[in-house]
Structures are given as structure tokens and as C-alpha cells.
C-alpha positions in Angstrom: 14.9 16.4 12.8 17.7 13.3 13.3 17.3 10.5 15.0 20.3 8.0 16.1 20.2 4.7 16.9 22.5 1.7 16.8 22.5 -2.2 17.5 23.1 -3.6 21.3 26.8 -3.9 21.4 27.6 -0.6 20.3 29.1 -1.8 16.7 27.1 -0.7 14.9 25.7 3.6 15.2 23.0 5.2 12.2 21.0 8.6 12.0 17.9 9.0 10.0 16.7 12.4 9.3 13.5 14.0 8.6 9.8 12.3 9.4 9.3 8.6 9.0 6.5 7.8 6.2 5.2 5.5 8.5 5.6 3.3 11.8 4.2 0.3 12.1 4.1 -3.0 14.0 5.0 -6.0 11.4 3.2 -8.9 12.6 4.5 -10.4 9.4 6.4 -14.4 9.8 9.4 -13.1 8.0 9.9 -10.6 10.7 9.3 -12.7 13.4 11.6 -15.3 12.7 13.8 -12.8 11.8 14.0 -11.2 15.4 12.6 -14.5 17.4 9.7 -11.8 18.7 5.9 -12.0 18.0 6.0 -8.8 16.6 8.7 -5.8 15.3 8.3 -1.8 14.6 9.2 -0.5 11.8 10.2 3.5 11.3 10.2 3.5 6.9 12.7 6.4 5.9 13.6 7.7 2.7 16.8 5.7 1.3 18.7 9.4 1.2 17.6 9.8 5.2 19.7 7.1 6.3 23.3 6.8 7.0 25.7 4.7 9.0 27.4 6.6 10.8 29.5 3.7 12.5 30.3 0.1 11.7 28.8 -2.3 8.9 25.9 -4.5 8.2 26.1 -7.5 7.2 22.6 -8.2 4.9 20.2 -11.3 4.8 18.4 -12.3 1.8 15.4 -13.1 3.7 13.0 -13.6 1.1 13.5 -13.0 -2.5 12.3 -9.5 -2.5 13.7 -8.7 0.9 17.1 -8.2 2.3 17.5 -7.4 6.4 20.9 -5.8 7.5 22.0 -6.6 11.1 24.9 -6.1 13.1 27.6 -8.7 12.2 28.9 -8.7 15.8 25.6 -8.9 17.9 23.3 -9.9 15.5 20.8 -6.9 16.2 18.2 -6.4 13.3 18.2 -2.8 12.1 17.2 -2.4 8.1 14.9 -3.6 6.1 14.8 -3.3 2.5 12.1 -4.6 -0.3 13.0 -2.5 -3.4 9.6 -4.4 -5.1 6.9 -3.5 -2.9 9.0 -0.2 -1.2 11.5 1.0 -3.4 13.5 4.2 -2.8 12.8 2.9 1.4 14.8 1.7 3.9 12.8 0.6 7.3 14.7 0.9 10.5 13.8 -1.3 13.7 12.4 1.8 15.5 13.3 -0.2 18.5 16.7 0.1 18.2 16.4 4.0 18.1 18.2 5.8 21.3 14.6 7.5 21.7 12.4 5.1 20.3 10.0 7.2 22.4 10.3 9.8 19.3 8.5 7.3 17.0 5.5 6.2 18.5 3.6 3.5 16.8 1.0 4.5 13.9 -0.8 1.0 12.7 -0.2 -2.7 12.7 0.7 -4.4 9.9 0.7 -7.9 8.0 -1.9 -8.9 11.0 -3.2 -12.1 8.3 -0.2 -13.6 9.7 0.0 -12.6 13.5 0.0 -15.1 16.1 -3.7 -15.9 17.7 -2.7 -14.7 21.1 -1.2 -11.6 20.1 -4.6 -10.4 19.3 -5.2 -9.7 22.7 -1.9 -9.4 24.1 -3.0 -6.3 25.6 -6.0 -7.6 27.8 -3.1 -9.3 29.6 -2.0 -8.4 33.4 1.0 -6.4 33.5 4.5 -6.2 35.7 7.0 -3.3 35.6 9.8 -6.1 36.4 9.6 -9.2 36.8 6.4 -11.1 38.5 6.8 -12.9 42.0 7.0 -16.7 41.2 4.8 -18.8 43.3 7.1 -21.0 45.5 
């Protein structure tokens, strides 16, 4: 099965096919600086199941094992690559997937380095919108 996905302005359009070898949820501090969000999903695909189908990435040496390609335009996150520790892999941001619905969530990841509070991010109350602010 494909899946396509692409960054937030449009730039920028992929397709992975086949099933992900895993989905996590990278609590990880190189991911979250990288995407300025407690936490990021990951979809890791087979360096032959992805393609661009649209656009370029511009790549990040984030570390010295890993490189992060984004959208040069909107800066949207969408690869991840570590050819150390995941070679032959290419992790996608699962959110940016047009169903990312299609790749639910299998395990968290890199959790020595989550923040405290995300621990029990869960137990919090929750708003489909936004909540009424107290005048």
C-alpha cells in the first residue's frame, strides 16, 4: 500500500510504500529541538520505499550520525536519516502524512530524555478547540 504526504505549504509532496518497520513517538532532545514539540512520530520505511515525488529537501546535519531533511520553503520536518544506528532507513514524520490516521502509533521511544511532564500528558483535561479563557 502507498502512502503520500508532504510539508505545510505544499512544496514539498513524497509517497512511501509498503508497511512501516515501526512507528514510534521520539521523545528524544534532538527531535524536539528539531521540531520545537515535546515529542515527534516517526513512520521508519525502507530507503527503496521512499520517493519525492515533488520539490527538494534541504538536509540538516543534526548530529554527527544524523541528517533531518525539511522543506526549504516552510521549514516542515519530514526525514530522518542515521545510516549508523538505522542504515538502509529513512523515517518520515508520520505527521506530515495526508492520513496520518493510516499509521497509528506503536511505542515510545528515547523516553531517558522526555520532558517530566510529558509523562502524564495524558491524565490532562482535554478541549476539542480552544478552552474559554477566564475573563
Amino acid at each position: 500500500m502507498k502512502h503520500q504526504g508532504g510539508c505545510h505549504c505544499g512544496a514539498v509532496r513524497y509517497e512511501v510504500g509498503g508497511q512501516p518497520k515501526h512507528v514510534t513517538l521520539c521523545h528524544c532532545t534532538d527531535c524536539r529541538k528539531s521540531a520545537g514539540a515535546p515529542a515527534v512520530a516517526w513512520a521508519a520505511f525502507a530507503e527503496d520505499d521512499f520517493m519525492l515525488l515533488q520539490g527538494e529537501l534541504t538536509n540538516f546535519q543534526s548530529s554527527s550520525i544524523a541528517r533531518r531533511g525539511f522543506c526549504p520553503r516552510c521549514g516542515t520536518g519530514i526525514t530522518y536519516r542515521n545510516d549508523s544506528e538505522l542504515p538502509g532507513i529513512v523515517d518520515i514524520q508520520s505527521a506530515t502524512l495526508d492520513d496520518p490516521d493510516a499509521m497509528p502509533v506503536q511505542a515510545h521511544i528515547q523516553t531517558a530524555e522526555r520532558i517530566g511532564w510529558m509523562a502524564h500528558a495524558h491524565d490532562l483535561p482535554q478541549f476539542e478547540r480552544f478552552p474559554e479563557i477566564p475573563e
